[in-house]
N, C-alpha and C positions, 0 to 999 in steps of 0.2 A: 377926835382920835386921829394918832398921826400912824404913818407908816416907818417902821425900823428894818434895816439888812439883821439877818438873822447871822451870829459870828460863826460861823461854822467851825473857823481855826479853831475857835475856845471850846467847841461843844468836842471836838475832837483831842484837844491838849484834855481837856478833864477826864473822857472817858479812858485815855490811854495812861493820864493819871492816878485813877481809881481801879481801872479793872481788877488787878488782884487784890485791892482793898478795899475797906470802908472810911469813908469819910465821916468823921464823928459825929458832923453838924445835923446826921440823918439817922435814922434808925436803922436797922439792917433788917430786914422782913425775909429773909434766910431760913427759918425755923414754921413759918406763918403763911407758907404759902409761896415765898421764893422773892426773890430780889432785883428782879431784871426787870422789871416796869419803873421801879423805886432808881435805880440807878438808871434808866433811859432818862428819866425824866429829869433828873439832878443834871447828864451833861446837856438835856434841851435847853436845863435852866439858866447852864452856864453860857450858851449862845444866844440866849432870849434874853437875859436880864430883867425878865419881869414878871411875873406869876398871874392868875385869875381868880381874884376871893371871892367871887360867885357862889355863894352856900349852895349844895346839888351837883351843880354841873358844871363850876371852874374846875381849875389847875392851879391846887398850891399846897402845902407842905411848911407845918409849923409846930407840927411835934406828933409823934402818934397816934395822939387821940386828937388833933385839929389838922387834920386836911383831907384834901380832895380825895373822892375815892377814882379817880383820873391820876392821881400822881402815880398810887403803886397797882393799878388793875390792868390790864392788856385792853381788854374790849372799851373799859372807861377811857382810859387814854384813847386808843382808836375815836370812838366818840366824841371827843372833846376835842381833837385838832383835825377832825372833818367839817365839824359842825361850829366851830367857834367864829362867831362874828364879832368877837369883843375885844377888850386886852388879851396881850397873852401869843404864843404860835400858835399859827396854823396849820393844814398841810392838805394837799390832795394825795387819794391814792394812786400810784404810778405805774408806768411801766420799768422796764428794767435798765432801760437805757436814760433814764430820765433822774436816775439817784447819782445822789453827790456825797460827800464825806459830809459826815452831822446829820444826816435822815435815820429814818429807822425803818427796822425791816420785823416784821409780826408775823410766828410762823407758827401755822394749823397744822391741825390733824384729818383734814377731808373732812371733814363731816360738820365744817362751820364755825370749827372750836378752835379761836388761837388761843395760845397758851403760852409763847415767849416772845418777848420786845428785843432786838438788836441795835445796839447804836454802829455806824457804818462808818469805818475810820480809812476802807480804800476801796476806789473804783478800778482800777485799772492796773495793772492787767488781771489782776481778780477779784473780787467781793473781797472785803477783810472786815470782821465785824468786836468791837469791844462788848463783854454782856458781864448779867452776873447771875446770880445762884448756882448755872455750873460754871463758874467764873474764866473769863476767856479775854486775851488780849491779842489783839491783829492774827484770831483763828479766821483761817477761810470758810465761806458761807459754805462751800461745797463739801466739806466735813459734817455736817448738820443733816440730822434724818430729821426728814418733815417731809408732808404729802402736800400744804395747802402753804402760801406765801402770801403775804402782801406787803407792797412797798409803800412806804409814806414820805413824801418828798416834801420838806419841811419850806413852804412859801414864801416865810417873812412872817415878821411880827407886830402887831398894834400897840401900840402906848399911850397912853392919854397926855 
């Protein structure tokens, strides 16, 4: 297994692409539960270039009834790019000073329960975040009522 730079430009050109729309090539989970883990993971895809068909516990997406429940879940994705040692991204959880544009930001309610995925399209001089189900393009994080955070600072990626 090799090591790859994770494209951050691309993960960022897609989500600033997509944010008020859907790309066809995906389902829209809008109605099911909401759409912002489905769309994080579409722009991880587009800076990752590579998926994990791991039956269980990858990261992939090949129609609605075939793929990971890591592509559209919050806490599955959280789990699969802490814990993936395989193909596919990575990522550690971070502090705040330690996110880049292309990471994603997952945000609780206190009580242990995240509930929405952020893709991060600007550091400085504020957060700015692309999402989707309440659909949002270069909204700042600081507009966002949430009690509980975490940052995932997206590593790099494996490929065989």
């Amino acid at each position: 297994m090799k090591e790859a730079p994770y494209q951050r430009t691309a993960a960022v050109a897609y989500a600033r692409k997509w944010a008020l729309g859907r790309n066809p090539a995906y389902y829209d989970f809008q109605n099911i539960g909401g759409d912002c883990t489905n769309f994080a993971s579409q722009c991880l895809f587009a800076g990752a270039n590579v998926m994990n068909f791991t039956p269980d516990i990858g990261w992939y997406y090949r129609s609605l009834s075939n793929r990971a429940a890591a592509w559209s879940g919050v806490e599955y994705l959280y789990k699969f790019l802490i814990g993936n040692r395989s193909v596919g991204p990575y990522a550690h959880e971070a502090s705040r000073p330690e996110i880049q544009q292309g990471d994603l930001l997952q945000l609780g309610n206190g009580s242990g329960h995240f509930y929405h995925t952020l893709v991060v399209t600007q550091t400085q001089p504020e957060l700015l975040v692309c999402a989707h189900t309440y659909d949002a393009l270069d909204k700042p994080l600081n507009s966002y009522y949430y009690t509980d955070i975490r940052f995932l600072h997206i590593d790099g990626v494996r490929v065989w």
